[in-house]
C-alpha positions as CSV (number, residue, x, y, z in Angstrom):
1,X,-8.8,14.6,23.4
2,X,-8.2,11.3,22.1
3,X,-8.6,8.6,24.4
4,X,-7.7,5.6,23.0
5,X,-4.9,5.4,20.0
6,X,-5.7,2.0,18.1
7,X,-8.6,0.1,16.8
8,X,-8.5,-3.4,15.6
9,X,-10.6,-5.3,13.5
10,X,-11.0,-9.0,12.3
11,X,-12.0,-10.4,8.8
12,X,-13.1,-13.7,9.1
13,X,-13.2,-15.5,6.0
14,X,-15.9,-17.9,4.7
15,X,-14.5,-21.8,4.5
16,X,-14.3,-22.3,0.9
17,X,-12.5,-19.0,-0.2
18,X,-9.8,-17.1,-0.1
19,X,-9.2,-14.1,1.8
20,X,-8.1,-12.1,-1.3
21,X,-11.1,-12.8,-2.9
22,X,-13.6,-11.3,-0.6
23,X,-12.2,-7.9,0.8
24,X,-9.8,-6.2,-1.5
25,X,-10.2,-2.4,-1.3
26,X,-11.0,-0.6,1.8
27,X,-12.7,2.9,2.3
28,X,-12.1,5.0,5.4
29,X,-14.0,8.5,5.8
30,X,-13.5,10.9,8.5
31,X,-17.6,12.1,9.0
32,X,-18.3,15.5,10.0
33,X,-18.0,15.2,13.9
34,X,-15.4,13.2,14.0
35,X,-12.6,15.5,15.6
36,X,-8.9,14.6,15.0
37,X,-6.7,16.9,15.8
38,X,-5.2,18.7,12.6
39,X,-1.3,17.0,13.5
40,X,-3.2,13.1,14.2
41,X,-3.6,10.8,10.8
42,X,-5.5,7.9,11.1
43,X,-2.9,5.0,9.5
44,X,-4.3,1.7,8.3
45,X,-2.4,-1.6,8.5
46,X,-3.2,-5.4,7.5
47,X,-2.4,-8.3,8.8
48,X,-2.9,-11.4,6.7
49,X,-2.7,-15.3,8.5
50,X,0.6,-16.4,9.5
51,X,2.3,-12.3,8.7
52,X,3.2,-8.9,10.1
53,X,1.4,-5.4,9.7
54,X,1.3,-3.8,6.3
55,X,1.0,-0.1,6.2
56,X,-1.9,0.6,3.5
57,X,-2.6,4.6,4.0
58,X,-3.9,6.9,5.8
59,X,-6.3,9.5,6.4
60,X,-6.3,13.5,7.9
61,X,-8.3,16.2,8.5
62,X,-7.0,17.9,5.3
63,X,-7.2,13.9,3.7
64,X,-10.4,12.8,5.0
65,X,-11.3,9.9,2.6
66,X,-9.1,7.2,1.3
67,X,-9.6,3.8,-0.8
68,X,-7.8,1.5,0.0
69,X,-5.8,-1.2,-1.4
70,X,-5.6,-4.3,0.8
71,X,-2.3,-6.4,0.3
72,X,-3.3,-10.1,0.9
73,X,-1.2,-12.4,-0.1
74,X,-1.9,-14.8,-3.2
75,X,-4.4,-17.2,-3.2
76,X,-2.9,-20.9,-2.5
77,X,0.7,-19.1,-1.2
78,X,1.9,-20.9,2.2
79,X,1.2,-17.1,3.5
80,X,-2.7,-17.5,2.2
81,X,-3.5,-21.0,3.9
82,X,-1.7,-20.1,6.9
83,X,-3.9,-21.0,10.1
84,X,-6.6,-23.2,7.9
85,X,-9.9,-22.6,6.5
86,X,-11.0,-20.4,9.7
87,X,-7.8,-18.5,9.8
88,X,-8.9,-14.2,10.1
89,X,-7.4,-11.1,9.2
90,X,-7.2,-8.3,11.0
91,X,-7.1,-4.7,10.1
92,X,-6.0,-1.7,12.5
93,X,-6.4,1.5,12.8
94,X,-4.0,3.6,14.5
95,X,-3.8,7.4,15.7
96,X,-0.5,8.7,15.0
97,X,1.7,12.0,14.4
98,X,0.8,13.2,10.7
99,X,4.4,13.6,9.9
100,X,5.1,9.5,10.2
101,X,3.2,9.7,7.0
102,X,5.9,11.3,5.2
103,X,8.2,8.8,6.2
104,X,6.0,6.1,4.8
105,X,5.7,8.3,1.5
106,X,8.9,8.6,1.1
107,X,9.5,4.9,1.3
108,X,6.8,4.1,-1.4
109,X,8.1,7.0,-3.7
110,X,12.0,5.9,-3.7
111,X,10.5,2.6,-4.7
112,X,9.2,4.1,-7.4
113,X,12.2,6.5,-7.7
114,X,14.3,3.3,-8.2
115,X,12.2,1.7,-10.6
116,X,12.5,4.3,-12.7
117,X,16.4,4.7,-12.6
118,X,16.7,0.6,-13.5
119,X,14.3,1.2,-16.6
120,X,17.0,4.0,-17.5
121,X,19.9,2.3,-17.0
122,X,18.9,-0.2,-19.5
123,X,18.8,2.1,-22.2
124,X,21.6,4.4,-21.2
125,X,24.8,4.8,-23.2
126,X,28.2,7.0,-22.1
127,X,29.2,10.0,-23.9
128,X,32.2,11.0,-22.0
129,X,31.3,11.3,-18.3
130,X,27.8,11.7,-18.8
131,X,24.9,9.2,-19.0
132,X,22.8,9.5,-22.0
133,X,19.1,8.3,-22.4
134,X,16.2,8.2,-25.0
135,X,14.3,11.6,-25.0
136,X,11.0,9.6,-24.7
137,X,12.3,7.3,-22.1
138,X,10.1,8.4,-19.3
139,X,6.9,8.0,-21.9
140,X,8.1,5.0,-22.6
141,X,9.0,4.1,-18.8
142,X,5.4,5.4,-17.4
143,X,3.4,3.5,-20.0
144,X,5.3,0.3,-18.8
145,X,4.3,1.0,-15.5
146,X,0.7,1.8,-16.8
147,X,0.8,-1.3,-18.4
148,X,1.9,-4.0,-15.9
149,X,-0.2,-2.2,-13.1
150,X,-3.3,-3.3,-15.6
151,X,-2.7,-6.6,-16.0
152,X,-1.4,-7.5,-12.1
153,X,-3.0,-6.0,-9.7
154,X,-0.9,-6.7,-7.0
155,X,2.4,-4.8,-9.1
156,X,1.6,-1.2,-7.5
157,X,1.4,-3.6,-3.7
158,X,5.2,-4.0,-4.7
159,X,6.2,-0.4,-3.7
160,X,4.6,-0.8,-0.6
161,X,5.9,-0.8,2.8
């Protein structure tokens, strides 16, 4: 049985840099005896200075590793400097029902979802009462997506909770 349901943890950064900089990805591994119970998840959130939680993932029994993307803000934002040089982040870990995580899913997907549709909509004509669109527009949609995910990292943080 699980005793206690949240576990926090602080990131101090060093003086001179920036949060961002240091800790960017996370791993989280359920080991062998650990025992969560099969409808538990493990959910990560962030906290940078002077902000709310972020949702970042989660783990299960049938999901027991994870890497992690860690949403700081950027370095020399208001958001970044908030609470000076010594300023921390924290990180928790929280036991909740597996099925939030479809929520949160769901979120990040319809995002995504939405995306999509505003890519379409810029190349759609009308024929009639229907919406017409390039064959290869989801090729040409995904490799956009591909593309800007490259070159800024923090584009896939977007969809995001």
């Amino acid at each position: 049985m699980l005793v206690h349901r949240r576990f926090p943890a602080e990131i101090n950064r060093k003086r001179s840099c920036c949060l961002s900089d240091q800790v960017r990805e996370m791993c989280i591994i359920l080991l062998n005896g650990f025992s969560l119970p099969p409808d538990k998840a493990l959910i990560i959130y962030v906290q940078s200075p002077g902000s709310s939680f972020v949702y970042c993932g989660a783990v299960t029994v049938s999901r027991p590793s994870a890497v992690l993307l860690l949403p700081w803000p950027e370095p020399g934002s208001d958001a970044a400097t908030a609470g000076g040089a010594a300023a921390a982040a924290d990180i928790g870990v929280s036991v909740e029902e597996a099925g939030a995580l479809l929520s949160l899913d769901a979120v990040e997907g319809m995002r995504v979802g939405e995306n999509l549709f505003n890519f379409m909509q810029s190349f759609c004509g009308v024929d009639g009462s229907r919406l017409v669109v390039p064959t290869d527009i989801l090729d040409r949609w995904f490799k956009k997506f591909q593309e800007r995910a490259k070159r800024d990292p923090d584009y896939l943080k977007s969809f995001a909770l």
